[in-house]
C-alpha positions as a Markdown table, in Angstrom:
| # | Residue | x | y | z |
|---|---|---|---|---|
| 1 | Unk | 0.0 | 0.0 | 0.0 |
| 2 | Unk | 3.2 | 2.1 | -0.2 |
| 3 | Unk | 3.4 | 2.0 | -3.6 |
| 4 | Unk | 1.2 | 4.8 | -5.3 |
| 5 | Unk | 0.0 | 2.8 | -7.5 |
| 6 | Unk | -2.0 | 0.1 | -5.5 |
| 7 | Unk | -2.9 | 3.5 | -3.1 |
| 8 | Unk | -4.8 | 4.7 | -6.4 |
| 9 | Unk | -6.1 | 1.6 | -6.9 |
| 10 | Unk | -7.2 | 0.7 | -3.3 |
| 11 | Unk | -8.8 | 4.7 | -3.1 |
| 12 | Unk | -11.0 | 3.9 | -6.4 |
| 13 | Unk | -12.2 | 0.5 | -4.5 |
| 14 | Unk | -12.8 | 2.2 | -1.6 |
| 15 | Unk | -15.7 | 5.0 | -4.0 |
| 16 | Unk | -16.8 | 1.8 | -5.6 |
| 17 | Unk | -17.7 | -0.1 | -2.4 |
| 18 | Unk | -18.5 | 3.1 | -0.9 |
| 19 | Unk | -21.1 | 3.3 | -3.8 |
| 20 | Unk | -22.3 | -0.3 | -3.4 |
| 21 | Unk | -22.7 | 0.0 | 0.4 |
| 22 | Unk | -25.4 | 3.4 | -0.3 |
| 23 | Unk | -26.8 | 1.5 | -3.3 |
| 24 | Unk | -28.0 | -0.7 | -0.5 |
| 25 | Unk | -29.2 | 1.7 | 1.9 |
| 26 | Unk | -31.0 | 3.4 | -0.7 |
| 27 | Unk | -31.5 | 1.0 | -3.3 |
| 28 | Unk | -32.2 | -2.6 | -1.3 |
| 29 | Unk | -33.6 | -0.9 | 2.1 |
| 30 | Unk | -36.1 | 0.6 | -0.4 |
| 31 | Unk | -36.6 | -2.4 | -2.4 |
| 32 | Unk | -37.7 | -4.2 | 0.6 |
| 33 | Unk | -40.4 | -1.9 | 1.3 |
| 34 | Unk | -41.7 | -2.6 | -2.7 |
| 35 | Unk | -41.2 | -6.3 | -2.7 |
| 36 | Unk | -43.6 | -6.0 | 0.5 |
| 37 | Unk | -46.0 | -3.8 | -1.2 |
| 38 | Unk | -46.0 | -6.0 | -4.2 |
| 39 | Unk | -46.0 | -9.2 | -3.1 |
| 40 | Unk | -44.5 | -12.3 | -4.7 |
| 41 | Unk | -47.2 | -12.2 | -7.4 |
| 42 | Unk | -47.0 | -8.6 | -8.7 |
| 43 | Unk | -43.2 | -8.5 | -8.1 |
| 44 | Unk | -42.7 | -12.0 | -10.0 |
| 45 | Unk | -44.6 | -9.9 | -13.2 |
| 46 | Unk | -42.2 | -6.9 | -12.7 |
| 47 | Unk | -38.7 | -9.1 | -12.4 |
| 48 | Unk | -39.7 | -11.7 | -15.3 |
| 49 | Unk | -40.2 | -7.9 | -17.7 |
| 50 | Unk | -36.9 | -7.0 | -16.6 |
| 51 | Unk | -35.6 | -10.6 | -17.0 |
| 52 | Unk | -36.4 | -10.3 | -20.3 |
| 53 | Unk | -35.1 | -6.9 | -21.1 |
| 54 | Unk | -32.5 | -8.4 | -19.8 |
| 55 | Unk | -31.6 | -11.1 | -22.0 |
| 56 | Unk | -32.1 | -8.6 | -25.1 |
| 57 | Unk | -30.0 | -6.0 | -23.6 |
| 58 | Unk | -26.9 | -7.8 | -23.3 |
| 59 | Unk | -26.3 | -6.4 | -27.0 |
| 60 | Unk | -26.4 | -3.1 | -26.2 |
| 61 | Unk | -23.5 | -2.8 | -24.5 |
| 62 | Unk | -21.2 | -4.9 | -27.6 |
| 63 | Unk | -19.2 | -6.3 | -25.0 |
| 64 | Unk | -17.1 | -3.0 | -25.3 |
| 65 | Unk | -16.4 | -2.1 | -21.8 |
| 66 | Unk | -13.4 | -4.7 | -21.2 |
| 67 | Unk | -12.0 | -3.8 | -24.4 |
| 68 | Unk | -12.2 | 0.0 | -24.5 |
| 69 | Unk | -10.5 | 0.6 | -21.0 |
| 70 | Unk | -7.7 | -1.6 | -21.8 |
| 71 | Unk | -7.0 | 0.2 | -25.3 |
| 72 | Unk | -7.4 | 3.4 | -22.8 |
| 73 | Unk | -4.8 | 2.7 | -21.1 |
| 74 | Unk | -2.8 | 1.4 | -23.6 |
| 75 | Unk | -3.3 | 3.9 | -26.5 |
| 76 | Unk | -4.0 | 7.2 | -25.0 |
| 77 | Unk | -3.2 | 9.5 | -27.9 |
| 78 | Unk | -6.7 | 7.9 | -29.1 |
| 79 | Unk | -8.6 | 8.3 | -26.2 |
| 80 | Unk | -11.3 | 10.8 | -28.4 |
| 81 | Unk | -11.6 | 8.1 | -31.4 |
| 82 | Unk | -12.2 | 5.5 | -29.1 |
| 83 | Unk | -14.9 | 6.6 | -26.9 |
| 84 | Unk | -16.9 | 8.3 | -29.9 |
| 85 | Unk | -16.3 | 5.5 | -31.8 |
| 86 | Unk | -18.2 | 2.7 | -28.5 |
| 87 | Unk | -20.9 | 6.0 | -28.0 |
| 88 | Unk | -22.0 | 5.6 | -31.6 |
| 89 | Unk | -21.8 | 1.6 | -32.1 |
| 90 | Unk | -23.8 | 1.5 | -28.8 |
| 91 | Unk | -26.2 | 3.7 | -29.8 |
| 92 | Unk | -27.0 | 1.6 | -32.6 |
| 93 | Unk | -27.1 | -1.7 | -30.8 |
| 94 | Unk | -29.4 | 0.0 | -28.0 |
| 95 | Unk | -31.9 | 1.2 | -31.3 |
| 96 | Unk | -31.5 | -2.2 | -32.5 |
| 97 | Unk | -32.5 | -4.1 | -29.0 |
| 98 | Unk | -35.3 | -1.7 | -28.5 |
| 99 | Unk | -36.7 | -2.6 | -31.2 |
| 100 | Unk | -36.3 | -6.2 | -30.9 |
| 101 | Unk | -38.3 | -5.5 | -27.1 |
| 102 | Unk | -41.3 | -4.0 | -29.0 |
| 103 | Unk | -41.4 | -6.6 | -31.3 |
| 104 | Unk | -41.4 | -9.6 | -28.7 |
| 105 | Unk | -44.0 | -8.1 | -26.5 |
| 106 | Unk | -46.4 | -7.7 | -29.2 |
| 107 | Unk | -46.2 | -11.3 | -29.8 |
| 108 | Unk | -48.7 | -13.7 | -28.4 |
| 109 | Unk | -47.5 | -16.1 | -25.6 |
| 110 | Unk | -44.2 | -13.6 | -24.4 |
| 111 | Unk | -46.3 | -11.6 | -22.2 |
| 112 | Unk | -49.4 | -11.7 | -20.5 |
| 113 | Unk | -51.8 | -8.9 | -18.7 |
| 114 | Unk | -49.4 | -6.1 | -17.9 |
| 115 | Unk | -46.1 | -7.7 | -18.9 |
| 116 | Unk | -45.6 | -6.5 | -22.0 |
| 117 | Unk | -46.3 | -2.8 | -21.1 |
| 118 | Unk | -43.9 | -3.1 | -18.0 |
| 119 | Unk | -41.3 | -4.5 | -20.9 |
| 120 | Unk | -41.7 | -1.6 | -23.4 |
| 121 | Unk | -41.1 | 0.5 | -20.5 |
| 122 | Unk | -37.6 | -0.7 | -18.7 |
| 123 | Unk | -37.2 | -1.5 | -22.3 |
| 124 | Unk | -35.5 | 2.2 | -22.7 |
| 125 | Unk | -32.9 | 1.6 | -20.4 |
| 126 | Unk | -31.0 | -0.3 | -23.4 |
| 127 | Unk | -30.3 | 3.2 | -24.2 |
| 128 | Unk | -27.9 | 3.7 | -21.1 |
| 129 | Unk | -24.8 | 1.8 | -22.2 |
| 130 | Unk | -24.4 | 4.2 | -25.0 |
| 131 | Unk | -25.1 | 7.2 | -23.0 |
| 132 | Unk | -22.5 | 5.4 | -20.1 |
| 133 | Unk | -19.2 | 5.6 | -22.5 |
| 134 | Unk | -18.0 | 8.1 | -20.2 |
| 135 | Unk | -17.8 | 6.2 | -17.0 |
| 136 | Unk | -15.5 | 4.2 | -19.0 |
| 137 | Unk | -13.1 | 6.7 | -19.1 |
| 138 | Unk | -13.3 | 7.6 | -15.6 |
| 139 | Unk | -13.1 | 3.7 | -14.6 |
| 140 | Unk | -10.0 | 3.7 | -16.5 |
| 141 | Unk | -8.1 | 6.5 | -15.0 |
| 142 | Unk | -9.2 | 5.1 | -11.5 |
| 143 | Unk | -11.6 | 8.3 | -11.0 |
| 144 | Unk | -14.5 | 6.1 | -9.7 |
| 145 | Unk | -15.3 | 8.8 | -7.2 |
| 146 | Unk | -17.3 | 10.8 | -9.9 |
| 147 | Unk | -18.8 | 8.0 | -11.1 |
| 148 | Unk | -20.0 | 7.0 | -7.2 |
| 149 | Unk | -21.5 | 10.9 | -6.7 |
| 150 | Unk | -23.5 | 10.6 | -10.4 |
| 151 | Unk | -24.8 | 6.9 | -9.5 |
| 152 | Unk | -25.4 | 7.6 | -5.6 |
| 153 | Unk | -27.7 | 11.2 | -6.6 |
| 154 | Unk | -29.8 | 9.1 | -8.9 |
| 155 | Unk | -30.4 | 6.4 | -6.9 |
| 156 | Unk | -31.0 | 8.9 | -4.1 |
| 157 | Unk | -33.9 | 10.6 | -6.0 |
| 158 | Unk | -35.2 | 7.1 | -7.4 |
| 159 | Unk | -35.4 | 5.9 | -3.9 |
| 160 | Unk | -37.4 | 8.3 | -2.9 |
| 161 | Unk | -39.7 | 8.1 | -6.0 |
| 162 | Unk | -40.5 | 4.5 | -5.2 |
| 163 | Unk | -41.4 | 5.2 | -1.2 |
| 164 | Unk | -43.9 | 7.5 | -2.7 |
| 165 | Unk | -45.0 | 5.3 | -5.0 |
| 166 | Unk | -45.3 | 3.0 | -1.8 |
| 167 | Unk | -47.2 | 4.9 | -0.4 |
| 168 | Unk | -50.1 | 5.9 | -2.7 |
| 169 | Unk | -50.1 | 2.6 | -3.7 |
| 170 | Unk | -49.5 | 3.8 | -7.6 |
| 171 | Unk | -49.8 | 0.9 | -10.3 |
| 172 | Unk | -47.2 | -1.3 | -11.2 |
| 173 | Unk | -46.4 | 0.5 | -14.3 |
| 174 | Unk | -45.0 | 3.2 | -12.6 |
| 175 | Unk | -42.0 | 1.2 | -10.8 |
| 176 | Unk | -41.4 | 0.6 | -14.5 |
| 177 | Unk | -40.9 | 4.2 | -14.8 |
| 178 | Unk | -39.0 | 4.0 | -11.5 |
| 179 | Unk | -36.5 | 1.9 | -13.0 |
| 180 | Unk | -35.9 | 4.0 | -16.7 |
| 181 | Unk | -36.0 | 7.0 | -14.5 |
| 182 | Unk | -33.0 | 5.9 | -12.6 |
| 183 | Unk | -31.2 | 4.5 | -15.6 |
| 184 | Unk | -32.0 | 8.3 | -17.6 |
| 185 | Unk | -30.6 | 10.2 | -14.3 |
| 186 | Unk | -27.6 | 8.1 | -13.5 |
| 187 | Unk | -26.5 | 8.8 | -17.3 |
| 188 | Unk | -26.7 | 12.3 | -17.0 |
| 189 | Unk | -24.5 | 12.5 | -14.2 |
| 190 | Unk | -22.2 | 10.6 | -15.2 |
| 191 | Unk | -21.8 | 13.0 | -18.3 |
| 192 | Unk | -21.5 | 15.9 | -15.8 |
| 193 | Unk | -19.1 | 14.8 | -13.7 |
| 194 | Unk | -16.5 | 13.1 | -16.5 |
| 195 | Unk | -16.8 | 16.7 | -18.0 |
| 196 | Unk | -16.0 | 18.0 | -14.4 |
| 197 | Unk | -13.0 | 15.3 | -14.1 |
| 198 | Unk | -11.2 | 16.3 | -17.4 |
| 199 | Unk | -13.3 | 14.6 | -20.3 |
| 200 | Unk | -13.8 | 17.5 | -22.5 |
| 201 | Unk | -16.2 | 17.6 | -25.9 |
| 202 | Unk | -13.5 | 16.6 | -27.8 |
| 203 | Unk | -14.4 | 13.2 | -27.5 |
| 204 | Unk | -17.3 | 13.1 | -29.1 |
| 205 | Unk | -14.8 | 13.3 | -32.8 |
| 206 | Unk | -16.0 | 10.1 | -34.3 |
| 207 | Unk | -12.7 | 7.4 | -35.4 |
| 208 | Unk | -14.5 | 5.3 | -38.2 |
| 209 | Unk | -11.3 | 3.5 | -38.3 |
| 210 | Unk | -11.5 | 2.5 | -35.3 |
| 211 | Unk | -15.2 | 0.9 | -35.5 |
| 212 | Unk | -13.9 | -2.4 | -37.5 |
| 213 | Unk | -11.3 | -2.4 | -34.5 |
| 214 | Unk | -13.4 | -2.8 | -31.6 |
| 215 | Unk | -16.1 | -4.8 | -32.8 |
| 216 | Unk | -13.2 | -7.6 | -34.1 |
| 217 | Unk | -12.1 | -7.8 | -30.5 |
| 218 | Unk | -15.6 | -7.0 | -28.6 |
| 219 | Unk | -17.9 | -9.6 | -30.3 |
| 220 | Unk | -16.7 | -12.6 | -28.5 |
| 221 | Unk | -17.1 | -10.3 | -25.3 |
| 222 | Unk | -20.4 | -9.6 | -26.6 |
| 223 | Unk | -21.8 | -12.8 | -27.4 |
| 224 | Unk | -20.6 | -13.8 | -23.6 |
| 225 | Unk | -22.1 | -11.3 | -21.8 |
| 226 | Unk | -25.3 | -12.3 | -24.3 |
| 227 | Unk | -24.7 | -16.1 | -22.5 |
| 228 | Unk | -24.1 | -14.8 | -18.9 |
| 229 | Unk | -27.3 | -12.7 | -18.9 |
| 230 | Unk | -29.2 | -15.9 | -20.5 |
| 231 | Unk | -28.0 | -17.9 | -17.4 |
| 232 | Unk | -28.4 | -15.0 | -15.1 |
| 233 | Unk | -32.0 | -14.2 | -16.3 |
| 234 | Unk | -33.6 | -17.2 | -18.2 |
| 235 | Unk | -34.4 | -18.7 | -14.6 |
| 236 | Unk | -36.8 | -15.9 | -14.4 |
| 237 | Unk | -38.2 | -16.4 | -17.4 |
| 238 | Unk | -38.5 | -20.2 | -17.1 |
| 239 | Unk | -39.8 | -20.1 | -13.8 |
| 240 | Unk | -42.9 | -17.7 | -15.5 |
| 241 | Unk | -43.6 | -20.4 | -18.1 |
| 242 | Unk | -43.1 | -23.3 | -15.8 |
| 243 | Unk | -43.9 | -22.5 | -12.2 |
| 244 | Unk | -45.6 | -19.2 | -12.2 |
| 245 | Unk | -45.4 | -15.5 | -11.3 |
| 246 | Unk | -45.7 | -16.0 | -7.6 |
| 247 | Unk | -42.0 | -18.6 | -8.3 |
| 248 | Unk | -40.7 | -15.4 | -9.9 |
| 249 | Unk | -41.5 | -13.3 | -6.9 |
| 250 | Unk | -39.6 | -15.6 | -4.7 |
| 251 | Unk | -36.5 | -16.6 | -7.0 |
| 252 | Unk | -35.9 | -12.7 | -7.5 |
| 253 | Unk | -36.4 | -11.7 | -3.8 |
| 254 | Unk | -33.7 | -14.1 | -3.0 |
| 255 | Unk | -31.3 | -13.5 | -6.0 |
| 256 | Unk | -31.6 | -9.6 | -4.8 |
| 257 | Unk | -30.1 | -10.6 | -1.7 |
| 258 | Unk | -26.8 | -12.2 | -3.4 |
| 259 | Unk | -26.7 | -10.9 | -6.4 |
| 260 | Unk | -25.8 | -7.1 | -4.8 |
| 261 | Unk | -22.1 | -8.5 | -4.4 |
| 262 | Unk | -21.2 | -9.0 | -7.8 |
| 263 | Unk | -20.3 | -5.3 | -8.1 |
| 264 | Unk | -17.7 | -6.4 | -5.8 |
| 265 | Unk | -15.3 | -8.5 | -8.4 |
| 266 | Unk | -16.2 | -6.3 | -11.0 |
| 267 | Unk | -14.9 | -3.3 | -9.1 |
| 268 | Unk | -11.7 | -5.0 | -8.3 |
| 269 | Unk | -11.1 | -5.9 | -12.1 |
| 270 | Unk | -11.9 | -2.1 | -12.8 |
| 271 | Unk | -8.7 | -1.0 | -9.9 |
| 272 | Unk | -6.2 | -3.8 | -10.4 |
| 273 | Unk | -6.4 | -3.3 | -14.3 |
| 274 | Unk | -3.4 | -0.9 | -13.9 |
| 275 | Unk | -1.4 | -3.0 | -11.8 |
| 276 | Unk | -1.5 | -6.1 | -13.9 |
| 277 | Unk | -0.8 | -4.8 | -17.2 |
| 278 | Unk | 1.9 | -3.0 | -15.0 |
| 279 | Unk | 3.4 | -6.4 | -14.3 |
| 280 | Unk | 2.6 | -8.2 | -17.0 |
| 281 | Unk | 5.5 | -5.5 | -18.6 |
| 282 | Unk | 8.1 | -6.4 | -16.1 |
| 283 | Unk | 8.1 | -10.2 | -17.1 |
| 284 | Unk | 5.5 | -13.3 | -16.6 |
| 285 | Unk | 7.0 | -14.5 | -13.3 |
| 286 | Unk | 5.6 | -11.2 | -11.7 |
| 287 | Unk | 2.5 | -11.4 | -13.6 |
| 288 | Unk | 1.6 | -14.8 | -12.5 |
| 289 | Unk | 2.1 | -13.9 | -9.2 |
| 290 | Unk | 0.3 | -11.0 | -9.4 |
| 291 | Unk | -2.6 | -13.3 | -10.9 |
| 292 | Unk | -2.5 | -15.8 | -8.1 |
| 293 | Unk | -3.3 | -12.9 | -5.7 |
| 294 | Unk | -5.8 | -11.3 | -8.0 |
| 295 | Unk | -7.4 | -14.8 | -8.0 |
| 296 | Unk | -6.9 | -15.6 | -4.0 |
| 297 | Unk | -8.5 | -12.2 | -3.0 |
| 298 | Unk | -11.3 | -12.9 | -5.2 |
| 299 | Unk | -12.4 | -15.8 | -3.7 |
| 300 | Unk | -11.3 | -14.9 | -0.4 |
| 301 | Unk | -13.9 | -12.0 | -0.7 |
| 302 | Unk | -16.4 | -14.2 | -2.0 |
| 303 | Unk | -16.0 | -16.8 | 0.9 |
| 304 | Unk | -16.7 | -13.8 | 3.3 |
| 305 | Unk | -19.7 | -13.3 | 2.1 |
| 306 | Unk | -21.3 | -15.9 | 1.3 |
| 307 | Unk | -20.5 | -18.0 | 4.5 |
| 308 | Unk | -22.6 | -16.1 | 6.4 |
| 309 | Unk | -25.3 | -14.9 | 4.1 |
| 310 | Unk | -26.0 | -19.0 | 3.7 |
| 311 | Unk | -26.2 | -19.3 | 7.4 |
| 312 | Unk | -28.7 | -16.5 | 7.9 |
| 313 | Unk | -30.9 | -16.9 | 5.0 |
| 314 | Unk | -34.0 | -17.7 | 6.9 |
| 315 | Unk | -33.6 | -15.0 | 9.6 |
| 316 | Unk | -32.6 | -12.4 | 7.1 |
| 317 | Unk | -35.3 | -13.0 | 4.3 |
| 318 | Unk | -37.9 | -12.9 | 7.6 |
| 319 | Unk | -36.3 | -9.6 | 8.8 |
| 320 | Unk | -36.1 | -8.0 | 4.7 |
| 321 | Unk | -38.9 | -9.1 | 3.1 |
| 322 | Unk | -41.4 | -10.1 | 5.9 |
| 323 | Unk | -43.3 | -14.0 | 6.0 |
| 324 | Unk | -44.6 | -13.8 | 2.5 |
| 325 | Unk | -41.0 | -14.7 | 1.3 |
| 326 | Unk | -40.3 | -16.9 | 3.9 |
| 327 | Unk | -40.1 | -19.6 | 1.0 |
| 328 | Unk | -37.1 | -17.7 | -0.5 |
| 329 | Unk | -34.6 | -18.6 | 2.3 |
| 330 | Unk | -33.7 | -22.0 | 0.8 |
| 331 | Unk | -32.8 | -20.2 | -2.3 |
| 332 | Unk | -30.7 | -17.8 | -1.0 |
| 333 | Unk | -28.7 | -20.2 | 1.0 |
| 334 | Unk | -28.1 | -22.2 | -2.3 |
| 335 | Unk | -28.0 | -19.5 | -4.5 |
| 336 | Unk | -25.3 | -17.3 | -2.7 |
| 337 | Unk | -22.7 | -20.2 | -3.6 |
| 338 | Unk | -22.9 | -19.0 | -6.9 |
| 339 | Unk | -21.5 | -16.0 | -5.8 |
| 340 | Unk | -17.9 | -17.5 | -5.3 |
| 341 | Unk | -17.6 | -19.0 | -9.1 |
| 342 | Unk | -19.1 | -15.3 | -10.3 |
| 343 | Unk | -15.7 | -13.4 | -8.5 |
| 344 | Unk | -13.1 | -16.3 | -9.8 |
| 345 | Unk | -14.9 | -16.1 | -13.4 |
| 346 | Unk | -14.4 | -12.2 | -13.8 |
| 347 | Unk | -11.2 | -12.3 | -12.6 |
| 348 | Unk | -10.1 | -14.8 | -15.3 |
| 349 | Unk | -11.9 | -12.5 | -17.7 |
| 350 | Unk | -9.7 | -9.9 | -17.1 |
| 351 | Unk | -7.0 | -12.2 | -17.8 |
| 352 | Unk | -8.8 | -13.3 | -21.2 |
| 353 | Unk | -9.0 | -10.1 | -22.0 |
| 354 | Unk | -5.3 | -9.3 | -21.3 |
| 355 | Unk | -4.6 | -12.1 | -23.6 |
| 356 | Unk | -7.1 | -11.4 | -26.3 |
| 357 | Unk | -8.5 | -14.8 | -25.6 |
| 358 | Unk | -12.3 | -13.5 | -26.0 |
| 359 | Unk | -13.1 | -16.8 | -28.3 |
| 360 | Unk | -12.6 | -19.1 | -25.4 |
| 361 | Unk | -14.6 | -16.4 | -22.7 |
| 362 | Unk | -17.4 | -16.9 | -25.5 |
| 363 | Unk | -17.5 | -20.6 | -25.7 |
| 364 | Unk | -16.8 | -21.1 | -21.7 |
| 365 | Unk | -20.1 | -18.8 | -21.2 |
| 366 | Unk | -22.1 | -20.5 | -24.2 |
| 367 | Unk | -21.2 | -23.7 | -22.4 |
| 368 | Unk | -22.4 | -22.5 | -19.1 |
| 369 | Unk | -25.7 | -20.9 | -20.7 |
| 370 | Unk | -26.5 | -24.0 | -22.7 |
| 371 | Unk | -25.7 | -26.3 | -19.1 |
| 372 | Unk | -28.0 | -23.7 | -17.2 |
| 373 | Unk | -31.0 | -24.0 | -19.5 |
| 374 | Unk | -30.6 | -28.0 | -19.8 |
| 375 | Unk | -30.6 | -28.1 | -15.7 |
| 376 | Unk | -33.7 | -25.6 | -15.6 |
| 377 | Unk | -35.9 | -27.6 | -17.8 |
| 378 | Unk | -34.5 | -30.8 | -15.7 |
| 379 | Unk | -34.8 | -29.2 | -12.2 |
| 380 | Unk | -37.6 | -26.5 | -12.0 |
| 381 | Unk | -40.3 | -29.1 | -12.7 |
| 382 | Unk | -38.9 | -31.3 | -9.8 |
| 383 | Unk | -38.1 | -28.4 | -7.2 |
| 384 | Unk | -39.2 | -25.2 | -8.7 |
| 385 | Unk | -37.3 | -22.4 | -7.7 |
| 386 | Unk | -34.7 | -24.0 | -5.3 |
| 387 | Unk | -33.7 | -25.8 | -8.5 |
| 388 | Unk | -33.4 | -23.1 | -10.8 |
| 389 | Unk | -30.3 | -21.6 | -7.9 |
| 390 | Unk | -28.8 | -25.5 | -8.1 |
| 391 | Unk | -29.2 | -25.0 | -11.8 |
| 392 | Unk | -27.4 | -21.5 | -11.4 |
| 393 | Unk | -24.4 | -22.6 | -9.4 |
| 394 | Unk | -23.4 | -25.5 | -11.6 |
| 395 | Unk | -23.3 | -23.9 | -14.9 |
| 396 | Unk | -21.5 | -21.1 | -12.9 |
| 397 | Unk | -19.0 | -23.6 | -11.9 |
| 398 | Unk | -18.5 | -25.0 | -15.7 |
| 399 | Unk | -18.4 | -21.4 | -17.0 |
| 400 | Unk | -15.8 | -19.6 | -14.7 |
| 401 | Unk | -13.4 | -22.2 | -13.5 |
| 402 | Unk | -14.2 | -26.1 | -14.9 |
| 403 | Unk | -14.2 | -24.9 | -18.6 |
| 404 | Unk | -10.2 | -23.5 | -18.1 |
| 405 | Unk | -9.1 | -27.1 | -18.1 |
| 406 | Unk | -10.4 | -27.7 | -21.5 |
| 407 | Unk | -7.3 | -25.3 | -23.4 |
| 408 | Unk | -4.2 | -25.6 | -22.9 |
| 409 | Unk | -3.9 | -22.0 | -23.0 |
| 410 | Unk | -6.3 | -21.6 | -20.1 |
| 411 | Unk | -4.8 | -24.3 | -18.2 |
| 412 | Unk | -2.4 | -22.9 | -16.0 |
| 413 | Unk | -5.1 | -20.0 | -15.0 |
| 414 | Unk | -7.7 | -22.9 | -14.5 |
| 415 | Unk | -5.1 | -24.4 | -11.8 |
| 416 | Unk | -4.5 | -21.0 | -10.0 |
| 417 | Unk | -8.4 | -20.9 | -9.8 |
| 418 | Unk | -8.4 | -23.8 | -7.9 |
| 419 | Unk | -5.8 | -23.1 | -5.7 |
| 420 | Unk | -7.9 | -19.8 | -5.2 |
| 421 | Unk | -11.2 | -22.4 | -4.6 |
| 422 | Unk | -9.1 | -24.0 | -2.0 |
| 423 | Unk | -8.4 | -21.2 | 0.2 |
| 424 | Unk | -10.1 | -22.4 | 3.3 |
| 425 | Unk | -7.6 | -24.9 | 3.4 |
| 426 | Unk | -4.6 | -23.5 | 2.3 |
| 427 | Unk | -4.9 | -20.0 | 3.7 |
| 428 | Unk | -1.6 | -20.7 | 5.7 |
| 429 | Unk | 0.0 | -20.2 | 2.9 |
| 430 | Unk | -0.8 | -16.3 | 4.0 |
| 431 | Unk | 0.0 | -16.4 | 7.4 |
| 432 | Unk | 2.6 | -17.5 | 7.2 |
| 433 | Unk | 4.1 | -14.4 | 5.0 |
| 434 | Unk | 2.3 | -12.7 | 8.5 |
């Protein structure tokens, strides 16, 4: 921590968690009070429209993020071509998945009652990943602060939108609004502040050059992301077709609960970025050990959490949700486990991504989608919900770690995963350095 570097780096984790930590005040405190309000029924209708949103809107964002802040920090004399350039290509992508939302909700059989309205609503926040490219910039120059003020004021003035919806009992339509609202807001200051921070108009200079670029080394990241948000959302939709509304309701109240600590890896790919690429350039000894550490603080994270979020399940979904979701602890106490595969899976993206190995991030997550669905259609019939988290974990397990013993490329990375998996038991391997 002496170094500046990792000081940097450890200050922008410290905004990002500090973001995460009033995200939950405001954000989860608040969505308790909804989830009440709604009950498992009307809630299930509102989570399986953003499910599906979901699953569409994994194209908007072209799987650019990864790829853009590495080339930012690499190739800073293009720093205006290369955020125009993601601004306009996303832009497209979020017309394109709009589109594609209107056209599935108009169909027969993909929603029912007020589902499709509630779609074509949260549908418009497929627009924010274009309208986000600046928080790219700020994530790679390690200004996260910014983005934390931009986030935390919109969230701040959602949550207090949705108490007072709460409160005159308003339709369910408008916590649709509640959601686009907060999407619309939180893009606008991010704009602000990244002008505020340095990021001048300048970058708005469009690089078609640059286009062909990106989207060579973004579409493998963006066919992944299409396959993690199919196994991170088609429970929800599967549980509508094959269980029911009220199955959604509970399945969603308990992913809520574990799902609000995968900002956690994600944040620490976002600060470390620096620091690896740093030692990748002083020679692959230093970089693999800087790996195994990236890797065993990952899961050492995740193991923190998740412990004791499985041991409390019943107590906390009785204290956060009340007895109507008293049938949701058994999912959060399998469900959370998940949670360990999900830090050790985006740390090795990072390192895919170092390594411009997007084709095997792609065919790990297609493998891990195509498991997830086989397991639902197996395992939701049998035990409903609780399945479709035993479903989740599994393919999360075959996606992040199992599927890096199937390259050699990936093999040595799959082995420090495992070591990383085995913490618990070798974790004297750190005290002794103490």
């Amino acid at each position: 921590m002496a170094k500046h570097g990792l000081h940097v780096a450890a200050a922008n984790l410290g905004w990002l968690v500090a973001e995460r930590a009033a995200r939950f005040v405001l954000g989860v405190v608040v969505g308790f009070a909804v989830a009440r309000h709604l009950g498992p029924e009307r809630l299930g209708s509102l989570s399986y429209s953003q499910a599906l949103v979901g699953l569409i809107g994994a194209v908007a964002g072209l799987g650019l993020d990864a790829v853009v802040k590495r080339d930012l920090l690499q190739k800073p004399e293009e720093e205006a071509g290369l955020l125009a350039s993601s601004f306009a290509l996303r832009l497209a992508a979020g017309l394109f998945c709009y589109g594609v939302v209107l056209g599935c909700v108009t169909l027969r059989g993909v929603g029912v009652g007020i589902e499709p309205r509630l779609a074509a609503i949260i549908g418009l926040t497929l627009f924010q990943p274009a309208a986000m490219v600046p928080d790219l910039w700020l994530q790679a120059h390690l200004r996260a602060k910014y983005s934390v003020w931009a986030q935390t004021g919109a969230l701040a003035v959602c949550a207090a939108l949705r108490v007072a919806l709460v409160l005159v009992d308003a339709p369910l339509s408008a916590f649709a609004w509640a959601i686009a609202a907060e999407a619309a807001l939180t893009a606008v200051g991010i704009a602000v502040w990244a002008r505020r921070a340095g990021l001048d108009g300048s970058w708005m200079r469009m690089r078609p050059s640059l286009v062909r670029p990106l989207l060579k080394e973004a579409w493998p990241l963006m066919f992944a992301g299409l396959a993690i948000m199919l196994y991170m959302n088609i429970d929800e939709v599967m549980l509508r077709h094959l269980a029911g509304s009220a199955a959604v309701g509970l399945y969603s109240a308990a992913t809520r609960m574990t799902e609000i600590w995968y900002f956690v890896p994600m944040a620490l790919a976002s600060s470390l970025l620096p620091a690896l690429l740093r030692a990748r350039e002083r020679g692959m000894g230093a970089y693999r050990e800087r790996l195994q550490h990236y890797y065993d603080l990952n899961a050492a994270v995740a193991y923190a959490l998740s412990l004791p979020i499985a041991l409390a399940a019943p107590w906390i979904m009785r204290i956060a949700y009340g007895p109507a979701f008293a049938g949701a602890a058994p999912i959060v106490a399998v469900h959370v486990w998940s949670s360990v595969f999900v830090f050790i899976g985006v740390a090795r993206g990072q390192w895919l991504v170092n390594e411009r190995l997007q084709v095997f991030y792609l065919a790990a997550t297609l493998a891990g989608a195509a498991v997830n669905v086989g397991l639902n259609l197996a395992f939701i019939p049998r035990w409903g919900a609780l399945g479709a988290a035993v479903a989740t974990v599994i393919s999360q397990a075959i996606a992040a770690w199992l599927s890096s013993f199937c390259s050699a490329a990936t093999r040595e990375t799959g082995r420090m995963q495992a070591k990383a998996l085995l913490l618990p038991i070798l974790g004297f391997r750190y005290l002794r350095r103490v």
